[in-house]
C-alpha positions, 0 to 999 in steps of 0.5 A: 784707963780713967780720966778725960783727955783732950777730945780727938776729931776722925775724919772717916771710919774705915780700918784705919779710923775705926782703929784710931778712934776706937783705941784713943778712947781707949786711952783715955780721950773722948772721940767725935768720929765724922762719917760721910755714909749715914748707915755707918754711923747709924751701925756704929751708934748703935754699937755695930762694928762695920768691919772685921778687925780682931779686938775692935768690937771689945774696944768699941763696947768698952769705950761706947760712952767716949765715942761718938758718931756723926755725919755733921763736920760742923760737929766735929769741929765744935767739939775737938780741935786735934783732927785726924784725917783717915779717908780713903786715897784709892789709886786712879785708872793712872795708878795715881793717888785720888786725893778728891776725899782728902780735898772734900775734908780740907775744903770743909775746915775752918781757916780759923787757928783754932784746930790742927790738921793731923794726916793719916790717909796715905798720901804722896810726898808733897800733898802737905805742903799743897794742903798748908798753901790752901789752909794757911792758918791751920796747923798741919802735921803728917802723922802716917799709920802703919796699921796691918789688918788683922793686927791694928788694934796690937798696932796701934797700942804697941807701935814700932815708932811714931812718925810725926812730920811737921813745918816751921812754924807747927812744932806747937801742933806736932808737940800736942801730936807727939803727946797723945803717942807718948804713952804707948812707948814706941820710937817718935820720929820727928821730922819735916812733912814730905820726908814723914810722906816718903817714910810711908810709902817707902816703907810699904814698897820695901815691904811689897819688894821682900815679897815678890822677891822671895816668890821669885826665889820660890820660883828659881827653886821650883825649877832647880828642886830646892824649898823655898821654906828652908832658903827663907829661913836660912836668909832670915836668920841673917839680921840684915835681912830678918825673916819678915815677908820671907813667905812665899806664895801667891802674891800680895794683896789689900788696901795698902801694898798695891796702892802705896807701890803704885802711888811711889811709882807714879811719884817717881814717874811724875818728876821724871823718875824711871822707877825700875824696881817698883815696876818689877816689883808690880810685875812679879806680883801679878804674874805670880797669881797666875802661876797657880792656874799653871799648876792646876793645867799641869795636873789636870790638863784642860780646865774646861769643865773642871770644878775647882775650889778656892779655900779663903777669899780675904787677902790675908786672914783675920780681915773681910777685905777683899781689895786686891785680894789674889783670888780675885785674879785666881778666879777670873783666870779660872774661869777664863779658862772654862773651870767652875769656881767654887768658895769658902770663906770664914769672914768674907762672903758678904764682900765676897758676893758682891765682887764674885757674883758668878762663884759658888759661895759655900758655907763651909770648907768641906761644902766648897771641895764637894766634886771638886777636880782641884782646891787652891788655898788662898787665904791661910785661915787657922781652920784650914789647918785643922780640916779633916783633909782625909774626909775632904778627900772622899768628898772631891772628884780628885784630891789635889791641892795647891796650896798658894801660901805654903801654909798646910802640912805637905805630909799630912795631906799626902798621908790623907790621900791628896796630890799636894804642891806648894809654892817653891817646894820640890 
């Protein structure tokens, strides 16, 4: 697209404001992104992307002259009066949402009415109204992202809606939101700051409930010797239920489901509110990690000694992002139990180095299963489809797999010489 829009101000260049700033300018605006870690901006000003995001480093080339990268607020400021604010909001050792980078950025604006203050972040329900108490000459606007990793750029530029929540008294500022979104043609829902909050957070923990509840399906069929692949299928087809987050497997992960359920839970609990579900729903989580060391000792008893390898170690694929990941637990656990951990990862060794400094990281997938007593697929990258599984066979102790995300094809393992098992199939 030709032709200058309004300027846009980032608060903060992870994933989510990264993607926003890289696919406004994409449309058109220019963008000052703001950034507290000098080396990020240093990478980003030379044109360096500092995550793995498909379609990102075409974005960021192709716009290079519309953005630009500062570690001055000040700056920000002088040069746009939309902010957007996408720092990170970590759980605390209570499971509660640490807002202190939300703080820092509302403790650095100018209370002067000349900009407005547009949420990202993901924050609990009522933060908006503390925030416009303490700022209450600054327009403010909660404008959610539903942005999935390994797909936000798509996201961004096709969203499903837009949900923009504002006040009496802002509908100016939530007007000018609504137009930057009006050209990517999704929904827009207009609603009050708190109930844009809950829409967030509600939205993921229903997302994270389909999961453990079809791994706990995947389990019930385990034991009574049905496939969780067809019974998924089967209830996706039902447009009540519709089959995304039917895929059963060894647990969500990453920067949004295990903190956003925490954070709604903590809400919950903070006024009072015993949030049953959401507690089963963390619960079935963490245990389904676990079942897949089960399944190694049920084939190869003691793990003492045994050489096991993890194939992938991002939470999901087509991202390096290691928080929360599932092999993070699967490789303590292992290793709890006495077994050697081997890995390989197409995208996050970097990360991975520094949370698995006792794991062997490999170079390649055929590289990690040399000697190997046992594999366990993690992370469902497309190269481990496509494997030569009849020569990583030859290369391993014993060819067993358990393959945590259903993802491999049962038939062409066995047929390749492999002890195959799933989760949830027969």
């Amino acid at each position: 697209m030709t032709g200058d829009r309004e300027p846009i101000g980032v608060v903060g260049v992870g994933w989510v404001g990264l993607v926003t700033a890289a696919c406004f300018a994409e449309l058109g605006h220019r963008v000052v992104a703001r950034e507290i870690v000098p080396e990020k901006v240093e990478a980003l000003s030379r044109g360096e992307t500092t995550i793995h995001e498909p379609g990102l480093d075409e974005l960021l080339a192709r716009n290079a002259e519309r953005l630009a990268f500062t570690t001055d607020m000040g700056e920000l400021l002088d040069a746009a009066r939309l902010l957007f604010v996408c720092v990170d909001t970590p759980p605390t050792r209570s499971g509660d949402a640490d807002l202190s980078r939300v703080r820092s950025v509302v403790g650095e604006l100018r209370a002067d009415g000349d900009h407005v203050l547009i949420m990202k972040s993901t924050v609990p329900a009522g933060t908006g109204e503390t925030i416009r108490r303490d700022l209450p000459g600054v327009p403010y606007v909660s404008c959610p992202e539903f942005l999935k990793e390994g797909a936000a750029v798509a996201d961004f530029l096709h969203p499903d809606r837009v949900v923009i929540g504002a006040d009496h008294g802002d509908g100016e500022a939530a007007a000018a939101v609504a137009g930057l979104y009006e050209p990517l043609g999704g929904e827009i829902v207009r609603t009050d700051v708190t109930s844009a909050e809950m829409i967030k957070l509600a939205s993921n923990a229903f997302l994270a409930t389909k999961i453990s509840f079809i791994n706990e399906i995947a389990n019930v069929c385990e034991e009574v010797g049905a496939d969780v692949s067809e019974v998924a299928h089967g209830m996706g087809l039902d447009n009540r239920i519709g089959p995304s987050f039917l895929r059963a497997g060894i647990g969500y992960g990453g920067s949004c489901f295990p903190k956003d359920v925490s954070a709604l839970k903590m809400l919950a609990g903070n006024t009072g509110y015993h949030f049953q579900l959401l507690n089963a729903v963390i619960e079935v989580n963490e245990l389904q990690k676990r079942r897949v060391v089960g399944k190694l000792q049920a084939h190869l008893g003691s793990l003492a000694g045994r050489r096991v390898a993890l194939l992938g170690l991002a939470f999901k694929p087509d991202t390096d992002d290691m928080r929360e990941a599932s092999s993070l637990v699967l490789a303590a656990r292992l290793q709890g139990e006495g077994a050697e951990v081997a890995a390989y990862d197409p995208v996050a060794e970097r990360p991975a180095r520094e949370l698995l400094d006792s794991v062997e990281l490999r170079g390649s997938a055929l590289e990690a299963l040399d000697g190997a007593d046992a594999a366990v697929l993690v992370t469902e990258w497309p190269e481990f489809a496509e494997l030569d599984w009849a020569a990583a066979a030859e290369r391993m102790a014993r060819p067993l797999i358990v393959d945590g995300r259903n993802f491999l094809d049962p038939e062409r393992l066995r047929a390749a010489g492999f002890e195959y098992e799933g989760i949830g199939r027969p």
